[in-house]
ChimeraX commands (.cxc) that place a marker at each C-alpha (Angstrom):
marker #1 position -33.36,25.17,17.09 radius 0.5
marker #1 position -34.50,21.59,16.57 radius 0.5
marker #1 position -30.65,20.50,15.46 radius 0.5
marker #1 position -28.54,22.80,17.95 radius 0.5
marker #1 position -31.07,22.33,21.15 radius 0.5
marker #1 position -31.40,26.32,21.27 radius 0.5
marker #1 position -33.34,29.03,19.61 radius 0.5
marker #1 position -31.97,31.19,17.56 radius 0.5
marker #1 position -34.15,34.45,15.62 radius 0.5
marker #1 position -34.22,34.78,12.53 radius 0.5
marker #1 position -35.94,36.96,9.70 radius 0.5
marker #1 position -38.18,34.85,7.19 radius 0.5
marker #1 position -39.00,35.29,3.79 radius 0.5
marker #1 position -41.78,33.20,2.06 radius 0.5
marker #1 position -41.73,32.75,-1.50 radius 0.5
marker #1 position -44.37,31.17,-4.19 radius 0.5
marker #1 position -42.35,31.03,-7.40 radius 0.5
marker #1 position -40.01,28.95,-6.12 radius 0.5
marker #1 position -41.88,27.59,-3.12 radius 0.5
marker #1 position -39.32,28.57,0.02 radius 0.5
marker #1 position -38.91,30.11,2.73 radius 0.5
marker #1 position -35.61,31.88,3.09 radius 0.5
marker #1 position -34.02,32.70,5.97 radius 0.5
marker #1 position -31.84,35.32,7.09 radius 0.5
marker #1 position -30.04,36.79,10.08 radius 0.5
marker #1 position -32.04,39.40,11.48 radius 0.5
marker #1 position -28.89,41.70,11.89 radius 0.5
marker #1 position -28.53,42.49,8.20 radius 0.5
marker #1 position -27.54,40.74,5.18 radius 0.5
marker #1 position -28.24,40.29,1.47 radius 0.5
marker #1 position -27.64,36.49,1.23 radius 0.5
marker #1 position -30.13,33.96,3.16 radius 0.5
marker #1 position -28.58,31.59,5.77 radius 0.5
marker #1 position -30.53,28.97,4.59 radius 0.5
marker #1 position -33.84,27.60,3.19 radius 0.5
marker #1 position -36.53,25.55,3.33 radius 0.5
marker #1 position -38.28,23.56,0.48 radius 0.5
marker #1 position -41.92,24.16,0.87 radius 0.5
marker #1 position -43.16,22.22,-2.05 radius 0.5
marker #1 position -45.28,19.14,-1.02 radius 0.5
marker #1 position -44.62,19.82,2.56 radius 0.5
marker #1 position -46.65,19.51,5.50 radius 0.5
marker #1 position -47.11,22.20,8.31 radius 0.5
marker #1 position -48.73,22.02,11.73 radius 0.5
marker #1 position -48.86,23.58,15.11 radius 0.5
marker #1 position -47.08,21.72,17.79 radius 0.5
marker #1 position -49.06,21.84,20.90 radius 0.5
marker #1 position -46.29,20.09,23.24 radius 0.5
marker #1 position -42.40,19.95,22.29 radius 0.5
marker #1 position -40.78,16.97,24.10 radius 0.5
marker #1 position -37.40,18.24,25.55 radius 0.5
marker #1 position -38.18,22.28,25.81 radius 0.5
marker #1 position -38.95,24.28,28.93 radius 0.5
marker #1 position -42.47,25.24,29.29 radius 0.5
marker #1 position -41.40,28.97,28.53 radius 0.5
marker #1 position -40.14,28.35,25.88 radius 0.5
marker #1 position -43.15,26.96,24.01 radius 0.5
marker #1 position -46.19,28.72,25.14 radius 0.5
marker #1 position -48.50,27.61,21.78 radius 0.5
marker #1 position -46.60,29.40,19.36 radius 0.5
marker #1 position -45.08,26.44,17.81 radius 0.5
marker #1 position -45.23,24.75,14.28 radius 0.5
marker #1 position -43.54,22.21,12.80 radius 0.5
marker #1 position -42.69,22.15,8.94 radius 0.5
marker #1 position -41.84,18.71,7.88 radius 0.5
marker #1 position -40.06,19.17,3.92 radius 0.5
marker #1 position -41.13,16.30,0.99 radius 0.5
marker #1 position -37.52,14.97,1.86 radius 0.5
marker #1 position -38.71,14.72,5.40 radius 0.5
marker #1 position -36.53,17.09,7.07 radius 0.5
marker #1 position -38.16,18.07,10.27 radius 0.5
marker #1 position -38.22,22.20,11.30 radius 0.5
marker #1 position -39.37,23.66,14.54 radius 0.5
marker #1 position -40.23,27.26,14.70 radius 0.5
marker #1 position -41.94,29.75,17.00 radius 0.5
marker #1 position -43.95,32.47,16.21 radius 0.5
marker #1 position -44.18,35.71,18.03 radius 0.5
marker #1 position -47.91,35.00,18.74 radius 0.5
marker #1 position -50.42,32.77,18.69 radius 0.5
marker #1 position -52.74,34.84,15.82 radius 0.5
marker #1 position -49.13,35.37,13.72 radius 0.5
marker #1 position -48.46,31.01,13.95 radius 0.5
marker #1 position -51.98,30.72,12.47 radius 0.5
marker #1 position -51.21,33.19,9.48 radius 0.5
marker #1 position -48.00,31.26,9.20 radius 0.5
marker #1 position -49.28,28.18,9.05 radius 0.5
marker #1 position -52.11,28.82,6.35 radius 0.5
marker #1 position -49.44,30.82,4.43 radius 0.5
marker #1 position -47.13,27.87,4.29 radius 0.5
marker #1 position -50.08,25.59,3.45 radius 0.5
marker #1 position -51.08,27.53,0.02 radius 0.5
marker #1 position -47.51,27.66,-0.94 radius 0.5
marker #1 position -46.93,24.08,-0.61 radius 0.5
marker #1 position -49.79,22.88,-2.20 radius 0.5
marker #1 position -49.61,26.17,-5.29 radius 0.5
marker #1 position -46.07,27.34,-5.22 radius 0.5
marker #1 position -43.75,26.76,-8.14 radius 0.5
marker link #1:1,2 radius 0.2
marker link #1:2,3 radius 0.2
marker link #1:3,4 radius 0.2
marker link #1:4,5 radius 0.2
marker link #1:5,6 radius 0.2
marker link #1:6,7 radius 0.2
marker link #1:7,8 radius 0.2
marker link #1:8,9 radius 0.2
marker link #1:9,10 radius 0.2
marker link #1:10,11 radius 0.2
marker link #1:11,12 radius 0.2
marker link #1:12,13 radius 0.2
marker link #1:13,14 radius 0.2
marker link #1:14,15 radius 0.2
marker link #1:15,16 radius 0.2
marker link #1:16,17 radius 0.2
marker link #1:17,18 radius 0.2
marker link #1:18,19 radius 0.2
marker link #1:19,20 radius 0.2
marker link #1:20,21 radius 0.2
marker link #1:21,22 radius 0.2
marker link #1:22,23 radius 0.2
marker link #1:23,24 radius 0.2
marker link #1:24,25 radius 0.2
marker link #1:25,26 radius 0.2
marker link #1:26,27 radius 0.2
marker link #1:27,28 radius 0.2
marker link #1:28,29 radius 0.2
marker link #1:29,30 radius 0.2
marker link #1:30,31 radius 0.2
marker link #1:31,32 radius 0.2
marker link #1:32,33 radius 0.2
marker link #1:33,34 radius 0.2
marker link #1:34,35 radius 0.2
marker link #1:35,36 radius 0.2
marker link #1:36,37 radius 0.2
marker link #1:37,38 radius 0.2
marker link #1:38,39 radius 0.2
marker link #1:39,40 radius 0.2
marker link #1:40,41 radius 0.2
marker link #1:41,42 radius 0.2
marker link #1:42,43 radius 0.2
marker link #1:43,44 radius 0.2
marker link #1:44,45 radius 0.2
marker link #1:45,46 radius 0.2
marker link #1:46,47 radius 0.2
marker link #1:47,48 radius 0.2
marker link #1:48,49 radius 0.2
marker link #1:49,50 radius 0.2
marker link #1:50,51 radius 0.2
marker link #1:51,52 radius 0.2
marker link #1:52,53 radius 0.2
marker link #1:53,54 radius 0.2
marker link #1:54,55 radius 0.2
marker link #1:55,56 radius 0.2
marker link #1:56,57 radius 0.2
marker link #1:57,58 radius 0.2
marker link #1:58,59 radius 0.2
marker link #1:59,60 radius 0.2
marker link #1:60,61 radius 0.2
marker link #1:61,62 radius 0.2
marker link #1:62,63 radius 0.2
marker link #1:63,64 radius 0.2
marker link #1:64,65 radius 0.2
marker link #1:65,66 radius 0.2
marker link #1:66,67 radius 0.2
marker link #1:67,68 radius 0.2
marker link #1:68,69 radius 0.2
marker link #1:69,70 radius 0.2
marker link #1:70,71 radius 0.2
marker link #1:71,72 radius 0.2
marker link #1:72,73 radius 0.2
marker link #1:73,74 radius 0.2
marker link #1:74,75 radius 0.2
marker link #1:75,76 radius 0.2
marker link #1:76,77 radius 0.2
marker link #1:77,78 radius 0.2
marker link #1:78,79 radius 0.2
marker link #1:79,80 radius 0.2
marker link #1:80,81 radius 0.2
marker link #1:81,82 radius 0.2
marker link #1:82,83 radius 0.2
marker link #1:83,84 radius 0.2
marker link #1:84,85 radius 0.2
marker link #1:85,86 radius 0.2
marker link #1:86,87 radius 0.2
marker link #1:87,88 radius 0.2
marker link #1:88,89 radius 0.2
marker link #1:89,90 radius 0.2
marker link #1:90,91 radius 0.2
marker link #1:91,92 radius 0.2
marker link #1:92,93 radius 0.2
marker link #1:93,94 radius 0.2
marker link #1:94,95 radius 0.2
marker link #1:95,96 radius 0.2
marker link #1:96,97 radius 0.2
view
């Protein structure tokens, strides 16, 4: 959503050995549409998203930003599930292959 300026769902699958997170489309599909480095990378909640309606943030936010410094936005469904998220992310990083 961060590149396109809308959000788009998508199914996500974290991995240790090698440190990603996949992503697919939530509709089906064998291949990922993409994926995220994790190793060395730094993840935090975003409390206030410049340029996004109010409704569309609501404190569900986090921000992965890659070794490479590639910036990622993504929401969670809930507050509890962006914490989980977050702390997942955060062991991979810093003990994922």
């Amino acid at each position: 959503g961060h590149r396109r300026k809308n959000w788009k769902v998508r199914k996500f699958v974290l991995r240790d050995d090698p440190a990603y997170l996949h992503y697919y489309d939530p509709a089906g599909g064998e291949e990922p549409l993409g994926a995220i480095h994790l190793r060395g990378c730094v993840v935090t909640a975003v409390e206030d998203m410049p340029d996004s309606k109010k409704y569309d943030v609501d404190n569900i936010l986090f921000e992965i930003i890659t070794a490479s410094e590639i910036h990622y936005y993504l929401q969670a469904a809930s507050s509890a599930e962006r914490t989980e998220w977050i702390k997942a992310i955060q062991t991979v990083s810093r003990t994922g292959k």
